[in-house]
N, C-alpha and C positions, 0 to 999 in steps of 0.2 A: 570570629573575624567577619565571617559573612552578615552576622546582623547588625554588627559595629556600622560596618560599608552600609548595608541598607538603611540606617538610621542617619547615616551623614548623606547620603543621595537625598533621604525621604520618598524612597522607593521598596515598594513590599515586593517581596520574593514570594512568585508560587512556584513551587514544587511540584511536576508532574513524569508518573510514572510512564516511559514512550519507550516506541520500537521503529527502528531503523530496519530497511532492507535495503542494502548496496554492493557495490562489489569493495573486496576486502585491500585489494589496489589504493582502492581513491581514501582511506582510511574511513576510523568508525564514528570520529567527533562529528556531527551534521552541520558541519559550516557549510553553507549555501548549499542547504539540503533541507529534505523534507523528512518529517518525523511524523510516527501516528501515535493515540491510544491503540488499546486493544482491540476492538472493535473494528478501528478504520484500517490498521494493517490485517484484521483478517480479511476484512473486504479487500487492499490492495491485493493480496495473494490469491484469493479465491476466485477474481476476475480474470486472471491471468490463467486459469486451465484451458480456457477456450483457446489460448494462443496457435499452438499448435494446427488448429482447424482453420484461424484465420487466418495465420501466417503463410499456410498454402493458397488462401486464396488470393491474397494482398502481400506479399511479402516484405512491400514499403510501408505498411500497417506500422502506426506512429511503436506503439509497442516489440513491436519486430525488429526493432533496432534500438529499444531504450536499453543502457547497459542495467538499469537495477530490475530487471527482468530475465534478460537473457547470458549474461555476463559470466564464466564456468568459474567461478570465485568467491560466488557471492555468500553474504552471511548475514545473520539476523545480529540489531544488537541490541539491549535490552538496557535503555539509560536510564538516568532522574534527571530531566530537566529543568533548569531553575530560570525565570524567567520575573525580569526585574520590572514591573510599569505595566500598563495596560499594554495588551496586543494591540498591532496594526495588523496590514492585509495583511491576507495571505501571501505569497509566492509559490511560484510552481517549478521549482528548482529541481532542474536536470542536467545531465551530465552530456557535455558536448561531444559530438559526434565527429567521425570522419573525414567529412564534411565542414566542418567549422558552421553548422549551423542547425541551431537548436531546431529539432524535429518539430514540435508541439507552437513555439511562435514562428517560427519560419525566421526568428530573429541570429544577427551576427554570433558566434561566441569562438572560444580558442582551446583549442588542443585538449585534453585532459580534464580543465575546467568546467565546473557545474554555473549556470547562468540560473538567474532568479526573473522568473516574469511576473507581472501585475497586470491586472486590468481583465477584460474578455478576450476570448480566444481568437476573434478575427482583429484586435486591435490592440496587440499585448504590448508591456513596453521592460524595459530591463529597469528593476527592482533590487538587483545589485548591492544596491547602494544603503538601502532601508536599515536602518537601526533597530528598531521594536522588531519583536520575533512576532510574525502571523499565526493565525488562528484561522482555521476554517470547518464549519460543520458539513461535512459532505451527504447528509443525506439531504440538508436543505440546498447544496449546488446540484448534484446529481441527481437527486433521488426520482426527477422527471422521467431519468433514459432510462428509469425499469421497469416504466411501461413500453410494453413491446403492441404495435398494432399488429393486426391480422395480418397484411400485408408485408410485412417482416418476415414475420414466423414462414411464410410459405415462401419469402423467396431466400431466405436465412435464417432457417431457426437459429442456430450456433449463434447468430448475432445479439439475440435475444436471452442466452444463457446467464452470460458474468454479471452483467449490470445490474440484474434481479437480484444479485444480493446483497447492494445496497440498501433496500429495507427491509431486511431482516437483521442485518447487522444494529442496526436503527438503535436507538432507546434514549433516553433521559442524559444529557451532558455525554454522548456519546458520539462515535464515528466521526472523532475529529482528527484534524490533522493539520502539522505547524509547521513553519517555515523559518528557520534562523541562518542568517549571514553574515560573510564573515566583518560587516562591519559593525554590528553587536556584539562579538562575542568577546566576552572577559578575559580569556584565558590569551586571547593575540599580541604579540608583542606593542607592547607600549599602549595598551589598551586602557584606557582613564575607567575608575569605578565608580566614577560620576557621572559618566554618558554612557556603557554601555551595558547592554540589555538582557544578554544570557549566558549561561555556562552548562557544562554539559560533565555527568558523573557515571562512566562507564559502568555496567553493573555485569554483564555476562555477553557473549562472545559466541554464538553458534554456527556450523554452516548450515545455510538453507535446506542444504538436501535431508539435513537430520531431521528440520522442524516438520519438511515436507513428508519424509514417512509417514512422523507421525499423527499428520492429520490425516494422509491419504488412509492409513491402517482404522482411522477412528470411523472415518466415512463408514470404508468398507466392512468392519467391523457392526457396526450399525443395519447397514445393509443388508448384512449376512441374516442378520434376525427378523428383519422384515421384509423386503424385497425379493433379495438376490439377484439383482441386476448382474452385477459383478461378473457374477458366478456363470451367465446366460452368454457373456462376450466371448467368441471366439479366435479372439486374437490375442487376451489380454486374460492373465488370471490374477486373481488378487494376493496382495502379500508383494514380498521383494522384486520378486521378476515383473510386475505389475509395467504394462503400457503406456504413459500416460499421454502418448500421441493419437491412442486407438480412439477412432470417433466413436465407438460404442464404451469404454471408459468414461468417455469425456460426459457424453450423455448420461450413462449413469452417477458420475460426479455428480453434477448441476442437478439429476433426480432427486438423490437423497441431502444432499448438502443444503443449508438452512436457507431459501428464499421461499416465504409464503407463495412469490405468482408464479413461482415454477409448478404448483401444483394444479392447476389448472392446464397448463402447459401440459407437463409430463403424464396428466393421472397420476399423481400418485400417491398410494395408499398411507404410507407415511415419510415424514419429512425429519431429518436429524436437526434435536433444538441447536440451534448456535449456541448455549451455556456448553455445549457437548466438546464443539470443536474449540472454543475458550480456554478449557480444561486442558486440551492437548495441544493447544499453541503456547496455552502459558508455563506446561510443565516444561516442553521444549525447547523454550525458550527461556 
């Protein structure tokens, strides 16, 4: 049925393997949501350790209040998305606030509902409306803020942590992440298979906290054979009971965890390959 439809649109289907991370509330299909490869959701989660450290300092920190970060519900989901036509933009599709007003553009949005923005960030505009599912390479948008200046490090190192592992996440057709909304998607009521642009094929269902073990355990695990950082923190011991508020965790996180300029940074002797935590985001998930 699917290639009959693509051959009367004359629209080719690509197929790609993506992972969602949202709260289990706002459901798991990513209509006016954002989706990654593998790569780009390790980097989404692996940026967000630092939270904690910033959250104390800034606690209106746009992440401090985004629900697919802090949300006690949240779950990994592990799609195929199919995606009809060439991509358009991106979107930066989040989930509205308290406030009725998207953190990230400063722009209107309502209750419950995730808002889709376009453009740059001091002049965003609502994306809503966009048909074509976006496409974005993030180490080519971000990959600038993981150079950290001198000046940083000494008045915030912690600032300096997450970002760095945007390029290592890095590689060939990779660190991407896509944007579909609800008015491309197939599956919507009364939705024509002439105009619309994607569908989405649930494949597995985790909570976060499962996948998060088991990367924290692979870190630390890793660690243990080189390092032992871990093991040095006195507030925090590794395994179940493990901290992950403790700023001597967090720093040894960002130590061992895959960002090449963190080793300059940290000193450190050795660094865990990113294929390492791949292995245990993708069994976990």
């Amino acid at each position: 049925m699917a290639l009959l439809v693509a051959m009367l649109t004359g629209l080719a289907n690509t197929d790609l393997t993506v992972y969602h991370v949202n709260p289990l509330h706002e459901g798991v299909v990513p209509v006016n949501m954002n989706t990654a490869d593998l790569r780009g959701d390790i980097f989404f989660d692996l940026r967000s350790k630092v939270l904690p450290i910033e959250c104390a300092s800034n606690p209106q920190s746009k992440d401090c209040t985004n629900e697919e970060v802090v949300d006690n519900d949240l779950v990994i989901t592990k799609l195929i998305l199919s995606v009809k036509g060439e991509f358009g933009e991106y979107g930066r599709c989040n989930a509205c606030n308290a406030s009725d007003i998207d953190p990230f553009s400063r722009l209107p949005c309502h209750g419950q509902n995730y808002l889709c923005t376009c453009g740059n960030f001091e002049n965003a505009s609502d994306c809503s409306s966009q048909k074509p599912a976006g496409a974005e390479n993030i180490t080519n948008s971000f990959g600038h803020f993981g150079m950290c200046s001198w000046d940083n490090w000494i008045k915030a190192p912690w600032a300096c942590w997450g970002f760095s592992v945007i390029n290592k996440t890095a590689g060939p057709g990779k660190n991407m992440w896509y944007s579909t909304t609800a008015a491309g998607w197939c599956d919507a009521p009364g939705a024509s298979p002439a105009t619309c642009t994607w569908s989405a094929k649930v494949l597995k269902i985790v909570n976060k906290t499962c996948s998060d073990n088991s990367v924290h355990s692979a870190v630390e695990e890793y660690d243990a054979l080189h390092d032992g950082r871990f093991a040095k923190c006195p507030h925090s011991t590794p395994g179940p009971s493990r901290n992950i508020s403790d700023v001597c965790w967090i720093y040894s996180f960002y130590a061992t965890s895959p960002a090449p300029e963190l080793q300059a940074a940290f000193r450190a002797a050795a660094q865990m390959a990113v294929e390492e935590v791949e292995v245990r985001k993708r069994r976990a998930s």
